[in-house]
C-alpha positions in Angstrom: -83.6 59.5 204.4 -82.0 62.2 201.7 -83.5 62.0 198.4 -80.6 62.1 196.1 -82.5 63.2 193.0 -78.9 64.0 190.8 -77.4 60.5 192.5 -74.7 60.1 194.9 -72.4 63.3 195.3 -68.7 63.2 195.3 -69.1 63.9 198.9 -70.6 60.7 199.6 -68.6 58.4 197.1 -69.5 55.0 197.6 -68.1 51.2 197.2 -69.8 48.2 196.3 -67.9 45.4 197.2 -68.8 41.9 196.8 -66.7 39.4 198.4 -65.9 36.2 196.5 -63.6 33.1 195.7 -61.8 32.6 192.5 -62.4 29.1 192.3 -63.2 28.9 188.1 -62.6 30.8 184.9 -66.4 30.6 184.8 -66.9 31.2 187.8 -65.1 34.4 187.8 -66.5 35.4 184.5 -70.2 35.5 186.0 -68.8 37.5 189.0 -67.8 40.2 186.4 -71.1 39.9 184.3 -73.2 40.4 187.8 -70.7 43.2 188.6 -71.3 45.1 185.2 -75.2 44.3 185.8 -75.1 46.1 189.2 -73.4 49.1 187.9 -75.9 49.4 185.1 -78.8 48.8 187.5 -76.9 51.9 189.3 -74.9 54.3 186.7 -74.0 57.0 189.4 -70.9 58.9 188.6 -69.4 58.7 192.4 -70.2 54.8 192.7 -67.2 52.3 192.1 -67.8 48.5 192.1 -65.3 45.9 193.1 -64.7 42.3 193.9 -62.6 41.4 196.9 -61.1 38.3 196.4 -59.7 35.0 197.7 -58.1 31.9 195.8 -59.6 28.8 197.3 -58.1 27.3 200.5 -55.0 25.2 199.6 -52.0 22.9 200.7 -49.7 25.5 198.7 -49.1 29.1 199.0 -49.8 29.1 195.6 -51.5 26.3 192.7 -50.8 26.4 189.0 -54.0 28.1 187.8 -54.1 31.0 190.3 -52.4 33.5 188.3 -54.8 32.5 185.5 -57.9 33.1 187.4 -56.7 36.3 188.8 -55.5 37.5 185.2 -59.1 36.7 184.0 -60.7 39.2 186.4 -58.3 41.7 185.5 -58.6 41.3 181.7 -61.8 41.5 182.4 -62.4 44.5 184.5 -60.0 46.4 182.6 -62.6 45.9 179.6 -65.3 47.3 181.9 -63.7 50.2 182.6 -62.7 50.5 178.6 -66.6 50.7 177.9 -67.9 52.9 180.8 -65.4 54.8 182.3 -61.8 54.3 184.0 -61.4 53.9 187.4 -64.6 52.6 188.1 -64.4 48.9 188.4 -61.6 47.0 190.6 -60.0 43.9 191.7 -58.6 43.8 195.0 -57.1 40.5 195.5 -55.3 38.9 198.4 -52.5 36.4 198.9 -53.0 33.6 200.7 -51.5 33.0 204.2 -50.8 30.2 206.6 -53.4 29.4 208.8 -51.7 27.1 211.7 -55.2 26.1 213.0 -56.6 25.2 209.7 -53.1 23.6 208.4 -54.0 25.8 205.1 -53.0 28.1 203.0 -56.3 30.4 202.7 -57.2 34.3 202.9 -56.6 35.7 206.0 -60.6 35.7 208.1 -62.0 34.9 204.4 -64.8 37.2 203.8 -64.8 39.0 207.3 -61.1 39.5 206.7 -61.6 41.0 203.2 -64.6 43.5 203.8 -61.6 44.1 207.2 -58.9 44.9 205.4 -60.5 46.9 202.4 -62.2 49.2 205.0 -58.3 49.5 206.3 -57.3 50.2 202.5 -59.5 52.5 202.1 -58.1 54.5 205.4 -54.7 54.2 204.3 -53.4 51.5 205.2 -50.3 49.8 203.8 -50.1 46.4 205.3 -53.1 44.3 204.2 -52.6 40.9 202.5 -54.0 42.2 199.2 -51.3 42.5 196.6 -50.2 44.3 193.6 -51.3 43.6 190.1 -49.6 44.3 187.0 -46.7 46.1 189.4 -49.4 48.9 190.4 -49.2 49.2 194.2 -52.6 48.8 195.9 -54.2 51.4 196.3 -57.7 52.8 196.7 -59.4 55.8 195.4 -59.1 58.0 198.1 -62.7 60.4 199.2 -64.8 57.0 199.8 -67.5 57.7 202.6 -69.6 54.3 202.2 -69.4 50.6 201.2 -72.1 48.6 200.5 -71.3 45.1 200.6 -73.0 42.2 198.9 -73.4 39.0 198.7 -72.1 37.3 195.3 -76.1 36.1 194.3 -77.3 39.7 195.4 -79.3 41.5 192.9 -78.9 45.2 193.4 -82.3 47.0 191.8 -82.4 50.2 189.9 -81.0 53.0 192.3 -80.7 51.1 194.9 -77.4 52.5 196.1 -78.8 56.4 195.8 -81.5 55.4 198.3 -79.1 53.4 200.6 -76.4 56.7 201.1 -79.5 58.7 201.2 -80.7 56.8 204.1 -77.0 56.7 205.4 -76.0 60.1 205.1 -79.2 61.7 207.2 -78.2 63.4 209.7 -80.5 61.5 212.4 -78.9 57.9 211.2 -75.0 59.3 211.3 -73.2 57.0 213.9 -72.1 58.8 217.3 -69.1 57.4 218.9 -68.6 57.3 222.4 -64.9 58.4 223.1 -63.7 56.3 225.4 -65.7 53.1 224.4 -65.1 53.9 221.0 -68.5 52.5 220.6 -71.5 53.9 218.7 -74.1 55.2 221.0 -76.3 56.8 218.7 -77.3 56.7 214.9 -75.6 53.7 213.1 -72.5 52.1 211.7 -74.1 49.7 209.6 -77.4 49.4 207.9 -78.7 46.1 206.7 -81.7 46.5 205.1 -84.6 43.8 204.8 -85.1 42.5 201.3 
């Protein structure tokens, strides 16, 4: 592992994403809490925390309190980033879709679809079923080498993420792609470390 003594470099700007359902006012105001907690757990300059979220399953593309939940975690983020910094916190939210097997409404995959299409987002991508908010277009700070993804009840300890890219960005651990499998054959594309 790299011992990141001044934090993580531009070079390796990281995510951390946690995946989650807007299901409550509360229930999106304690995702926001445990977001701010993680970033203060891990103050790096090059680190960007965000929620990617889901509205609950539903018989309706949309239900009358969606907009409210959504604005909540907005409001809320944009406070965030009022007290430490803009452009460090997000919301990337998606519309629901219709699921034919399910007979649903829901978010396309749920939370394998979400961590999906943000990693497509982050490459560019313009056709992913998150969708503006406040009229911006989606978008995602471009120069993002990793994303760490947690679970919503994850704690993240002091400098946690520093020692995570370190152990990421060696050289010995950087995934190796085998051109015509497009497989990796050596090093890694994903870490999950034990607890």
């Amino acid at each position: 592992r790299l011992a990141l003594k001044d934090g993580v470099p531009e070079t390796l700007s990281t995510f951390v994403v946690v995946p989650t359902l807007f299901t409550s006012v509360t229930g999106v105001m304690e995702q926001i809490d445990h977001m701010e907690i993680r970033y203060l757990s891990n103050p790096d300059n090059n680190v960007r925390f965000a929620l990617l979220s889901d509205w609950e399953d539903a018989e309706h593309e949309s239900m009358t309190n969606d907009y409210q939940l959504l604005k909540t975690a907005v409001n809320a983020v944009d406070t965030l980033n009022g007290k430490y910094g803009v452009g460090r916190f997000f919301v990337f939210h998606r519309k629901r879709l219709w699921n034919p097997s399910e007979g649903k409404w829901m978010g396309w995959e749920r939370k394998r679809g979400k961590l999906h299409e943000f990693n497509r987002l982050l490459r560019g991508a313009l056709d992913t079923s998150f969708f503006p908010i406040d009229d911006q277009p989606v978008t995602a700070p471009s120069g993002v080498c990793y994303v760490i993804t947690l679970d919503a009840d994850t704690k993240l300890p002091m400098g946690a993420v520093s020692q995570l890219v370190g152990v990421a960005a060696h050289p010995l651990n950087q995934p190796i792609f085998d051109p015509i499998t497009k497989c990796v054959v050596d090093g890694y594309g994903i870490f999950q470390p034990r607890v």
